[in-house]
py3Dmol code that shows the C-alpha trace and the ligand (Angstrom):
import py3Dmol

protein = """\
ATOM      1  CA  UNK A   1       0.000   0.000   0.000  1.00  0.00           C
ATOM      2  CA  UNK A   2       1.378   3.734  -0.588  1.00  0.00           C
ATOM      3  CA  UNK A   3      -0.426   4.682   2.330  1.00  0.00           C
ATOM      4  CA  UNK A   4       2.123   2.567   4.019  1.00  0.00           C
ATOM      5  CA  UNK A   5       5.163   3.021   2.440  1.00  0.00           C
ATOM      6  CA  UNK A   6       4.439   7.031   2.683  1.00  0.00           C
ATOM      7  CA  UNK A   7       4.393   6.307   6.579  1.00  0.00           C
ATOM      8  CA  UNK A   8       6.926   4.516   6.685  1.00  0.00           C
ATOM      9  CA  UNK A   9       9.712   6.840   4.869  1.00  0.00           C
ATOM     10  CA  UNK A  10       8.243  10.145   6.908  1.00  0.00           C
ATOM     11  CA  UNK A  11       8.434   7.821  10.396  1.00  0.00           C
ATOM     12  CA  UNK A  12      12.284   7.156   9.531  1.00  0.00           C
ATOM     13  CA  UNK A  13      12.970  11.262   8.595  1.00  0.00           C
ATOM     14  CA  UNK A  14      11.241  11.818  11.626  1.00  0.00           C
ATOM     15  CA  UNK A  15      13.408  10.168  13.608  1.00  0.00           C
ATOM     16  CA  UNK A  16      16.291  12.499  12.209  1.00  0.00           C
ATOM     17  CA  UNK A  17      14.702  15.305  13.070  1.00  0.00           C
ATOM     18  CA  UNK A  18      13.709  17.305  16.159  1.00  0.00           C
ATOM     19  CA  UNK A  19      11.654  19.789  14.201  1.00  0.00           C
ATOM     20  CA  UNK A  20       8.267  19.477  12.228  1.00  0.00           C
ATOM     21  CA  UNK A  21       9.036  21.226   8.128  1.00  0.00           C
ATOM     22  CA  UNK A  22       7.024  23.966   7.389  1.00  0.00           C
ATOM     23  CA  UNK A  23       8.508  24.403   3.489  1.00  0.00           C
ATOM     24  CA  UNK A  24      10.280  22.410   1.129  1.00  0.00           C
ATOM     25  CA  UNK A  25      12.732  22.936  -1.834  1.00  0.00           C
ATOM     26  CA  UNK A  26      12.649  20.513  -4.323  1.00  0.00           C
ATOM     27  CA  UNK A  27      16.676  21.422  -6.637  1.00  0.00           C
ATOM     28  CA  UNK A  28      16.606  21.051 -10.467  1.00  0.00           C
ATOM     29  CA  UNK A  29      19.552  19.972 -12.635  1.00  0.00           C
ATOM     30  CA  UNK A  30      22.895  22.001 -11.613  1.00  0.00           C
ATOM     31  CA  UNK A  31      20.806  23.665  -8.453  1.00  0.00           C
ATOM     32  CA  UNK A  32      22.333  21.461  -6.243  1.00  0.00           C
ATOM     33  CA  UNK A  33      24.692  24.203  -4.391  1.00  0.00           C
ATOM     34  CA  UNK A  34      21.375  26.021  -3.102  1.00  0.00           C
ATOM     35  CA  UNK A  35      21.661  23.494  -0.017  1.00  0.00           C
ATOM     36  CA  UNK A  36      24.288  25.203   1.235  1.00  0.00           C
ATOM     37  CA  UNK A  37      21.795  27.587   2.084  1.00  0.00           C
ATOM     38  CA  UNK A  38      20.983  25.742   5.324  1.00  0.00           C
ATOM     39  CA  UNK A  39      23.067  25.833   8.749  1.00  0.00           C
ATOM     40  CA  UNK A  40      23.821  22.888  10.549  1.00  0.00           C
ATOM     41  CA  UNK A  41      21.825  20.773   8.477  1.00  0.00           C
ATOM     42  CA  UNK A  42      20.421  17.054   8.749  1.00  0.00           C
ATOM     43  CA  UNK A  43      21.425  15.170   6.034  1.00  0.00           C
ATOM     44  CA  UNK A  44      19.635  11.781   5.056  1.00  0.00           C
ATOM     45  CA  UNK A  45      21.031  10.174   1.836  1.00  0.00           C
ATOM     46  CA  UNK A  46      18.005   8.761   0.070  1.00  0.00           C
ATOM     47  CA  UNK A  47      19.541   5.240   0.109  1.00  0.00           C
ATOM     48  CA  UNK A  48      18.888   5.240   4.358  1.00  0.00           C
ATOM     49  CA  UNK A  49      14.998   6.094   4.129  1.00  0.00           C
ATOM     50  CA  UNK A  50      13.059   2.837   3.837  1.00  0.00           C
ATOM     51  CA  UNK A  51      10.556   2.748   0.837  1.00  0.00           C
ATOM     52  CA  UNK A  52      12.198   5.663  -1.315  1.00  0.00           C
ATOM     53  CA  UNK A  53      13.292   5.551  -4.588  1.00  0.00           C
ATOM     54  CA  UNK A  54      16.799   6.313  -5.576  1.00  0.00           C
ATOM     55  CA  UNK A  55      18.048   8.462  -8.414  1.00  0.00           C
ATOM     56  CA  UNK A  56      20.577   7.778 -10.921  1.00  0.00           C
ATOM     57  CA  UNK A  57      20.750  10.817 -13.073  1.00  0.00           C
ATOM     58  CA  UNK A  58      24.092  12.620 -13.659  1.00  0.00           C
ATOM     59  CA  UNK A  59      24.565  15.814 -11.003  1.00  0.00           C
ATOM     60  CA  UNK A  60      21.600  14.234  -9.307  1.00  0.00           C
ATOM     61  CA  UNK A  61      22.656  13.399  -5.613  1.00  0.00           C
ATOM     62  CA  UNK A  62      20.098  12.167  -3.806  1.00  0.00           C
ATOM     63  CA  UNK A  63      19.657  13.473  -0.146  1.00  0.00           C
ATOM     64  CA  UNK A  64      17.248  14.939   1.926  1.00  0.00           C
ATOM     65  CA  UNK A  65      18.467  18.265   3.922  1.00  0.00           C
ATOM     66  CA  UNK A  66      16.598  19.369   6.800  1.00  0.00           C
ATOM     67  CA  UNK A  67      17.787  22.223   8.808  1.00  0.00           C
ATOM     68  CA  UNK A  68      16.638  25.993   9.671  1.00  0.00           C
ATOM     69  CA  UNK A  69      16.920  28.945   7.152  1.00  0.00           C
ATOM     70  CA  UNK A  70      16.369  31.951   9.037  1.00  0.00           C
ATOM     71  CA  UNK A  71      14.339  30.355  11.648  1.00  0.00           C
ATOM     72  CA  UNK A  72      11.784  28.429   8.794  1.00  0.00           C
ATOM     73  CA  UNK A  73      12.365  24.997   9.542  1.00  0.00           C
ATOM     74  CA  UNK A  74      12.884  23.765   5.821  1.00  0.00           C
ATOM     75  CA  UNK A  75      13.754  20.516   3.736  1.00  0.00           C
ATOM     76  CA  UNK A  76      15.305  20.482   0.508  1.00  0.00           C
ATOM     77  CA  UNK A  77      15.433  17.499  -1.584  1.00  0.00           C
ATOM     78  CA  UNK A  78      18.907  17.324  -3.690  1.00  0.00           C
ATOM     79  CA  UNK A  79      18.268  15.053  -6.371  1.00  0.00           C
ATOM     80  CA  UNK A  80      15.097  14.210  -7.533  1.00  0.00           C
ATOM     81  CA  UNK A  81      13.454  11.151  -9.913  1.00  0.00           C
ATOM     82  CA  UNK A  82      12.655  11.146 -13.472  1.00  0.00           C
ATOM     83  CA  UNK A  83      10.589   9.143 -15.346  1.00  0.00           C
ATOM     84  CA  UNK A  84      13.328   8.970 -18.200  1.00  0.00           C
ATOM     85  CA  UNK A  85      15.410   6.859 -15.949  1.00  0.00           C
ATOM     86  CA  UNK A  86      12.700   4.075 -15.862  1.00  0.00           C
ATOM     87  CA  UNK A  87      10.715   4.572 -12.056  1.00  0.00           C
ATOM     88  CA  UNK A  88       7.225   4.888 -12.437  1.00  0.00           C
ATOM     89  CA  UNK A  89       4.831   7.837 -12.099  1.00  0.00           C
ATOM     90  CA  UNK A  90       3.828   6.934  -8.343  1.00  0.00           C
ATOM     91  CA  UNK A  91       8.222   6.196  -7.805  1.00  0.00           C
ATOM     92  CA  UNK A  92       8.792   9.336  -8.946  1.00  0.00           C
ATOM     93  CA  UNK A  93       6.465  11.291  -6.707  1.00  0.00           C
ATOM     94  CA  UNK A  94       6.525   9.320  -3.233  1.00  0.00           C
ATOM     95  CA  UNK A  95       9.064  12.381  -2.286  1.00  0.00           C
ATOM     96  CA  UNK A  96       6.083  15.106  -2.742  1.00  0.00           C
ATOM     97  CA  UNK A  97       3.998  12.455  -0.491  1.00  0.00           C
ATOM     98  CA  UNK A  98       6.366  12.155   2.062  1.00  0.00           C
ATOM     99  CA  UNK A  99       6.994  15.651   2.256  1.00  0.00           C
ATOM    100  CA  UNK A 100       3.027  16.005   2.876  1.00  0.00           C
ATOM    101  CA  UNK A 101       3.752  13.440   5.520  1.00  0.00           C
ATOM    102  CA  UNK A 102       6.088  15.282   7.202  1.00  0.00           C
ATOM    103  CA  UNK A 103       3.642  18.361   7.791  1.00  0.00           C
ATOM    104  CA  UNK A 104       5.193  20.367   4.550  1.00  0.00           C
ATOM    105  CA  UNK A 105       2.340  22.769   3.524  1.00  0.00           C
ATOM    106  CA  UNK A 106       4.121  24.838   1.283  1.00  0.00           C
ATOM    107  CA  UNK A 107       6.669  23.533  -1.729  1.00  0.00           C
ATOM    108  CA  UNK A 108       8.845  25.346  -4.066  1.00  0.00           C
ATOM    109  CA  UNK A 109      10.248  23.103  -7.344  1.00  0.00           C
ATOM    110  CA  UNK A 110      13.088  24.252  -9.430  1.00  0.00           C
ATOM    111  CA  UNK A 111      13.921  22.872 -12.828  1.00  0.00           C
ATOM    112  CA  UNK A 112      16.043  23.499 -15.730  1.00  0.00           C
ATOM    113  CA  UNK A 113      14.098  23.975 -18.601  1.00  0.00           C
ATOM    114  CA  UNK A 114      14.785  24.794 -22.560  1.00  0.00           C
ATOM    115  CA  UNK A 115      12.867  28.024 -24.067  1.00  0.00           C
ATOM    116  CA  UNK A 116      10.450  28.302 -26.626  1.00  0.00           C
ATOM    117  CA  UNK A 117      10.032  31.565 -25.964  1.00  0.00           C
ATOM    118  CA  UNK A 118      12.580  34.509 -27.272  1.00  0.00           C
ATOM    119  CA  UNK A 119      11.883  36.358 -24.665  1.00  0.00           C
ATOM    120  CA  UNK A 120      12.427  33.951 -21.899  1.00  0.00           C
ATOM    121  CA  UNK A 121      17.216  33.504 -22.324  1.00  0.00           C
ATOM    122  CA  UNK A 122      19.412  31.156 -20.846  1.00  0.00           C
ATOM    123  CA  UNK A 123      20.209  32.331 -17.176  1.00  0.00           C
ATOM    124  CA  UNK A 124      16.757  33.897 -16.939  1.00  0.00           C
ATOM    125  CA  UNK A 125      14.342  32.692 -14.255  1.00  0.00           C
ATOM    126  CA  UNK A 126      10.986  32.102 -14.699  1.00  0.00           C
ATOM    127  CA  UNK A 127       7.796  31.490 -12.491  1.00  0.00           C
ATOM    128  CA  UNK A 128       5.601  28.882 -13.538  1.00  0.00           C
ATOM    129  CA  UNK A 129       1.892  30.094 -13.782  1.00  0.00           C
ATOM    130  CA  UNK A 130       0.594  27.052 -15.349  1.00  0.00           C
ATOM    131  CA  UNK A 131       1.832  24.299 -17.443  1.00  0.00           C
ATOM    132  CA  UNK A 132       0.647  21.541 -20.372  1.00  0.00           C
ATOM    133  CA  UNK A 133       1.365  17.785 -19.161  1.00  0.00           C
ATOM    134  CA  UNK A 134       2.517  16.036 -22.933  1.00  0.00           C
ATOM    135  CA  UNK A 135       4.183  12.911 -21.094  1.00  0.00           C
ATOM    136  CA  UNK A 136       1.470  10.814 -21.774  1.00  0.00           C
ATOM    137  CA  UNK A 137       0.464   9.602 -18.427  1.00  0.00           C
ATOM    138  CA  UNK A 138      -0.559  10.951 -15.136  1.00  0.00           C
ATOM    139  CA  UNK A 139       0.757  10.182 -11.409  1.00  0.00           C
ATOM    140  CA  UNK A 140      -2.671   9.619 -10.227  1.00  0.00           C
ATOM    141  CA  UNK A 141      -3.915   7.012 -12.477  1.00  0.00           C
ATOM    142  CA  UNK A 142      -4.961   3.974 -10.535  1.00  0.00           C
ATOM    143  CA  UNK A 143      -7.135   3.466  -7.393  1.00  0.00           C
ATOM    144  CA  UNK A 144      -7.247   6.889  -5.746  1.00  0.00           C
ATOM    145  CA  UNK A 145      -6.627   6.458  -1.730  1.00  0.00           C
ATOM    146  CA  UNK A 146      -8.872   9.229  -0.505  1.00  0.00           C
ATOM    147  CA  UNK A 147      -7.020   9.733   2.784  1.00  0.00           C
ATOM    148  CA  UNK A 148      -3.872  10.738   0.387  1.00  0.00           C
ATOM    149  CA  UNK A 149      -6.891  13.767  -2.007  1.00  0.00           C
ATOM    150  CA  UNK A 150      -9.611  13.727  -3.977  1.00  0.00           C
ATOM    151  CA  UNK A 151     -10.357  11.221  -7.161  1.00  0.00           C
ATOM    152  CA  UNK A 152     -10.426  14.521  -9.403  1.00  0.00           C
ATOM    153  CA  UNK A 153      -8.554  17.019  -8.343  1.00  0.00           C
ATOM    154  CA  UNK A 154      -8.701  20.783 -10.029  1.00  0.00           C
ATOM    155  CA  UNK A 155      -5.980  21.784 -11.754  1.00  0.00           C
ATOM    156  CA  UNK A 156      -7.634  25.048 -11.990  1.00  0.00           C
ATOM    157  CA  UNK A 157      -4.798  26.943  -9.999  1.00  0.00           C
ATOM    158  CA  UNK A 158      -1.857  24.143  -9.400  1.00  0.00           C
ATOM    159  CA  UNK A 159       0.591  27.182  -9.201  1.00  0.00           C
ATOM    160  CA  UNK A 160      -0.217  29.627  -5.996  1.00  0.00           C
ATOM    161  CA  UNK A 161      -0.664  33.128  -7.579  1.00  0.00           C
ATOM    162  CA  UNK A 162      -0.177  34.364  -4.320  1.00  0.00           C
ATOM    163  CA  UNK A 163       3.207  33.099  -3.944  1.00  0.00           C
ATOM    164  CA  UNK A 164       3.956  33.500  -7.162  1.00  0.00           C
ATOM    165  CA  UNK A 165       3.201  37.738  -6.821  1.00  0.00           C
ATOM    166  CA  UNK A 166       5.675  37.159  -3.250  1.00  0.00           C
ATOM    167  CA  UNK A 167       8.713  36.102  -5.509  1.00  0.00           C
ATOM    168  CA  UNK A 168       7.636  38.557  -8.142  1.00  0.00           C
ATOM    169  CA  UNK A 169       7.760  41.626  -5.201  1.00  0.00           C
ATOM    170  CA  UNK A 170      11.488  39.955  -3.662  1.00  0.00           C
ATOM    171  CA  UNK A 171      12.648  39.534  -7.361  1.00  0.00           C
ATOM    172  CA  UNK A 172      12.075  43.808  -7.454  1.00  0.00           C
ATOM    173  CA  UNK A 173      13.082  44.390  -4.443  1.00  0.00           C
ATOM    174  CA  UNK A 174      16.643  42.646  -4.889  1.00  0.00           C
ATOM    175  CA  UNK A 175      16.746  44.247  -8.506  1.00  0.00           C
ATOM    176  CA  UNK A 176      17.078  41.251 -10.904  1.00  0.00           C
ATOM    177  CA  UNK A 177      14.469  40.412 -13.427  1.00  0.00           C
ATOM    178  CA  UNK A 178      12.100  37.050 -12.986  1.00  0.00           C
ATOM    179  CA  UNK A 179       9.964  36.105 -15.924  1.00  0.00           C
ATOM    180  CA  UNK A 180       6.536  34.063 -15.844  1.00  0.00           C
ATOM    181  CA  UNK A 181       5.943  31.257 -18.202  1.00  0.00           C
ATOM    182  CA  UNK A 182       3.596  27.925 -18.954  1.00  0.00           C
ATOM    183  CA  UNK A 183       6.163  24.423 -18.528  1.00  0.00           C
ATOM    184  CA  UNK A 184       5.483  21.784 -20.761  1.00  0.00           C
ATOM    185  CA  UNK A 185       6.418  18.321 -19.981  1.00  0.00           C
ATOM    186  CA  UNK A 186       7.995  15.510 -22.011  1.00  0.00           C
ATOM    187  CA  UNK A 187       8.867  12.033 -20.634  1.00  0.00           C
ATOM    188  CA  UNK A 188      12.346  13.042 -22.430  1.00  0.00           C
ATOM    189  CA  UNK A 189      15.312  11.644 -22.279  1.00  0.00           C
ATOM    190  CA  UNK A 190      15.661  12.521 -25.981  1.00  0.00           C
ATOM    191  CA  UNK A 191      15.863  16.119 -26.704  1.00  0.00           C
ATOM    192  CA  UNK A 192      12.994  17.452 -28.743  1.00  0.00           C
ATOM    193  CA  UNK A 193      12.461  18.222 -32.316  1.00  0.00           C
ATOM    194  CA  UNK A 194      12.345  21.028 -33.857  1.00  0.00           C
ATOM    195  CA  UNK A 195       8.938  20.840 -35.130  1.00  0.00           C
ATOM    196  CA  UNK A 196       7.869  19.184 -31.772  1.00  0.00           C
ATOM    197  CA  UNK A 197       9.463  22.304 -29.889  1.00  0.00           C
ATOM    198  CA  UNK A 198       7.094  24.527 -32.742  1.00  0.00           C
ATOM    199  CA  UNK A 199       4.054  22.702 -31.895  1.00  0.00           C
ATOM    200  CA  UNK A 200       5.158  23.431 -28.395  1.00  0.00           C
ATOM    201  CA  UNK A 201       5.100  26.935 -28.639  1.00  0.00           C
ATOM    202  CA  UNK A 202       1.894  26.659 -30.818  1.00  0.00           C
ATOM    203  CA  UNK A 203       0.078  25.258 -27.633  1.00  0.00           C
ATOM    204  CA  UNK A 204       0.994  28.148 -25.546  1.00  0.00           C
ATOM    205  CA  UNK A 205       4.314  26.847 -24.235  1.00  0.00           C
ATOM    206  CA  UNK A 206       7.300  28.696 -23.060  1.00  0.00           C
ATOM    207  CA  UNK A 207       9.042  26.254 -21.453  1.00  0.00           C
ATOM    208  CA  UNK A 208      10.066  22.391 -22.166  1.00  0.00           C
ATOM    209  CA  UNK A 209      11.290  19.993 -19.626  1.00  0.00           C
ATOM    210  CA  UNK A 210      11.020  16.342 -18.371  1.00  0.00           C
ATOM    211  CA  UNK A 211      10.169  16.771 -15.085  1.00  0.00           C
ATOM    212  CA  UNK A 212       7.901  18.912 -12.551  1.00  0.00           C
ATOM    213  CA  UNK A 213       4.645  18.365 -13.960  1.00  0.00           C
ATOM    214  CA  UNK A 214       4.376  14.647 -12.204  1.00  0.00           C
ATOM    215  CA  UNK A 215       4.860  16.368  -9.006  1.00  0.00           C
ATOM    216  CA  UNK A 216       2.818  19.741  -9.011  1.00  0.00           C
ATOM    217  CA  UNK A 217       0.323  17.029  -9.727  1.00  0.00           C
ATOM    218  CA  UNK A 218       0.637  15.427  -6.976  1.00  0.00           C
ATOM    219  CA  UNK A 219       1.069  18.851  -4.987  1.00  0.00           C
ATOM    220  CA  UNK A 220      -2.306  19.787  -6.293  1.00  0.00           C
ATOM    221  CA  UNK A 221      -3.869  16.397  -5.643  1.00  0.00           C
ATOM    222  CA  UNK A 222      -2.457  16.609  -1.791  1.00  0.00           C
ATOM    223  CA  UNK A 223      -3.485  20.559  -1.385  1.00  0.00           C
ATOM    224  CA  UNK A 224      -0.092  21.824  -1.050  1.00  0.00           C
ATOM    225  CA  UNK A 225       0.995  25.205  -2.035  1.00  0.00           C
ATOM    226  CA  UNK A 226       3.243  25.255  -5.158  1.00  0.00           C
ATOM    227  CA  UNK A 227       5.934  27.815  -6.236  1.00  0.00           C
ATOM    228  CA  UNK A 228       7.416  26.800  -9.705  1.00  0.00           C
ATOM    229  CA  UNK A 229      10.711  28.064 -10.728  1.00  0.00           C
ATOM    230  CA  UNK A 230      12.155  27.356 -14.046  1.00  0.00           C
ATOM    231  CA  UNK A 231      15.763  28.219 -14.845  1.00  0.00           C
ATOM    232  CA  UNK A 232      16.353  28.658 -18.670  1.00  0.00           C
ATOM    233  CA  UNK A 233      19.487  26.405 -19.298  1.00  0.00           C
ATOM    234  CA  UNK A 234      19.286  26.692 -23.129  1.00  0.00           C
ATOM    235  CA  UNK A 235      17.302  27.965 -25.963  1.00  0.00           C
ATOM    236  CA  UNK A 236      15.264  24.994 -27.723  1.00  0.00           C
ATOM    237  CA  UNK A 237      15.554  23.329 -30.868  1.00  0.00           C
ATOM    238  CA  UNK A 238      13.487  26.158 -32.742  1.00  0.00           C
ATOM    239  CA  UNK A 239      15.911  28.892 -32.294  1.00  0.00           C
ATOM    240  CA  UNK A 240      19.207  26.728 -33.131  1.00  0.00           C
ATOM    241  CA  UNK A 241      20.461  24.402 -35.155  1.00  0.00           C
ATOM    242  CA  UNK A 242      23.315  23.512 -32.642  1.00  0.00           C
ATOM    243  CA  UNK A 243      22.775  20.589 -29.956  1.00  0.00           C
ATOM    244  CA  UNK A 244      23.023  21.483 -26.672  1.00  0.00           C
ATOM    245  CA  UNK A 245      24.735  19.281 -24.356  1.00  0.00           C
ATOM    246  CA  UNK A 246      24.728  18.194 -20.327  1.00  0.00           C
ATOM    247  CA  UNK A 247      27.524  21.019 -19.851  1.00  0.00           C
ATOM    248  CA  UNK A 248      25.694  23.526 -21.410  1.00  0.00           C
ATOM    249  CA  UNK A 249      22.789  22.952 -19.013  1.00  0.00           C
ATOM    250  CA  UNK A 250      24.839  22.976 -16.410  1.00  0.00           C
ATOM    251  CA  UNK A 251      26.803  26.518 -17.091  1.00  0.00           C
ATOM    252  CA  UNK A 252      23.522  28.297 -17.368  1.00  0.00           C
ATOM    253  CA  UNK A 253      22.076  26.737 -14.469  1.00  0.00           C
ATOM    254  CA  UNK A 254      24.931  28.232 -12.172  1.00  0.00           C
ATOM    255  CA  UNK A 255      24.583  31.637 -13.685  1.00  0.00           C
ATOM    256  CA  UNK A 256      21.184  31.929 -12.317  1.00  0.00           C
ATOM    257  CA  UNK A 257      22.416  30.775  -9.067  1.00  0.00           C
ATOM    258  CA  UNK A 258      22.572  33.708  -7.106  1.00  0.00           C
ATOM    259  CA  UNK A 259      19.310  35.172  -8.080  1.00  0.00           C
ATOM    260  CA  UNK A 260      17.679  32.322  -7.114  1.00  0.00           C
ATOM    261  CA  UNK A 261      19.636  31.089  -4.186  1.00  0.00           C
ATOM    262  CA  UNK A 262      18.182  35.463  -3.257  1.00  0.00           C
ATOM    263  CA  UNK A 263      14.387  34.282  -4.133  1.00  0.00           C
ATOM    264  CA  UNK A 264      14.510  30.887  -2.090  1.00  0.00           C
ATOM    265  CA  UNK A 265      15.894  32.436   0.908  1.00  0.00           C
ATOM    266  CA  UNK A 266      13.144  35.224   1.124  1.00  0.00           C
ATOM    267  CA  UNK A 267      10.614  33.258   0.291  1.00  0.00           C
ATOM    268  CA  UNK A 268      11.633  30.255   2.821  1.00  0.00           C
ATOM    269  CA  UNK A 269      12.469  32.644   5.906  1.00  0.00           C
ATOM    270  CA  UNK A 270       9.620  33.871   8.292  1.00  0.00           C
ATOM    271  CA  UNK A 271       7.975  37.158   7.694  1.00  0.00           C
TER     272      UNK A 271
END
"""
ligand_1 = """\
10
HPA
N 14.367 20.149 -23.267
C 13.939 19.305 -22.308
N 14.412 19.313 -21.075
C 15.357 20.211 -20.782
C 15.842 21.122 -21.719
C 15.320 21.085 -23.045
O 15.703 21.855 -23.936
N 16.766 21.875 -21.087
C 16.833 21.451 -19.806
N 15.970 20.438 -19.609
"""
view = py3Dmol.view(width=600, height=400)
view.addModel(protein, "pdb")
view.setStyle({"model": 0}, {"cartoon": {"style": "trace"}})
view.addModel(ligand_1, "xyz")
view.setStyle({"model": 1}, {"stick": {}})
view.zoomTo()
view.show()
């Protein structure tokens, strides 16, 4: 039963901690460094929590960090699933469960994502204020356990506009630019076409990725608050001819670093 296996994983990060979460980072491709955000922290590699799935994507470590940022007790997740590396839908969200588990209320996930958009560059970051699920499946097919939400939840606002209009304000405040955009996700790994990444754009895309969607999902589903934050690692096939490669993801990612390791920390710390 997930029921179960949910229980189980929060009773053993429990047990780690002398603190109930209040917020939770979930780190994106080359994001990992934003950890270092927390002091003293508690850190569980995935590997020691009974029941959770364990990732096996390049740059993807895979450890839970619980600590105190500015007096928010927090958990970030370094290293998250993808369905590309062959877990299922419900694999690749038990973390969003657990975190529900655990008391989190309120959930911010990063990604690195490729533009369709010429207005949205490499480096930039951009707030998710919807998005377009293209991978073909959905983490809540299959009996729906009613203690866990509801058989059909609304999608109608998956992204918190409130929050969204907090990182907009701390984005102004700290001078640097965030953008807003819709996230479309593919089950990836392959890169997409170029007339794939047109019909993207055609839907109302700005942003492609292989990742995220399965979770706010499961945010929504569980009626936790979502922040999404995309960081543009590379244009998309439409506006280059040139692949783009692992490293290049990875260079951009770090350039919007400090912006974002700005936005997470006022968002995360107490008002
Ligand atoms: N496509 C899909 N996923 C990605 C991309 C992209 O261009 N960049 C980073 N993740």
């Amino acid at each position: 039963m997930m029921r179960e296996k949910i229980n189980t994983a929060a009773d053993f990060v429990r047990t780690k901690i002398d603190f109930v979460p209040e917020k939770a980072v979930i780190l994106g491709t080359g994001l990992n460094s934003v950890a270092e955000m927390i002091e003293n922290p508690v850190i569980i590699p995935y590997e020691d929590i009974p029941e959770m799935p364990i990732s096996t994507a390049p740059s993807h470590e895979g450890k839970l960090i619980a600590g105190f940022l500015k007096n928010t007790p927090i958990i970030i997740l370094q290293g998250r699933l993808h369905y590309y590396e062959g877990y299922s839908m419900q694999e690749i969200t038990f973390p969003i469960r657990m975190l529900k588990n655990l008391g989190i209320k309120e959930i911010i996930i990063t990604n690195a994502a490729g533009s369709l958009n010429k207005d949205l560059q490499p480096g930039e970051i951009v707030l998710l204020h919807d998005h377009i699920n293209f991978m073909g499946t959905n983490p809540l097919i299959g009996e729906n356990d009613p203690t866990l939400g509801e058989r059909f939840p609304s999608m109608n606002e998956p992204y918190d506009f409130d929050l969204i209009k907090e990182a907009e304000l701390i984005a102004r405040k700290n001078n640097f630019t965030v953008k807003k955009g819709v996230y479309l996700a593919v089950t990836g790994p392959s890169f997409e076409t170029k007339a794939e990444c047109l019909m993207f754009a055609k839907f109302g895309a700005d942003l492609v990725g292989m990742s995220t969607v399965p979770e706010v999902i499961v945010a929504a589903h569980a009626k936790m608050k979502v922040l999404g934050i995309s960081v543009v690692t590379n244009l998309s096939n439409i506006f280059h001819q040139k692949e783009h490669s692992q490293e290049e993801v990875r260079a951009n990612a770090k350039q919007a670093k400090d912006n974002l390791v700005c936005l997470l920390e006022n968002m995360l710390s107490k008002k």
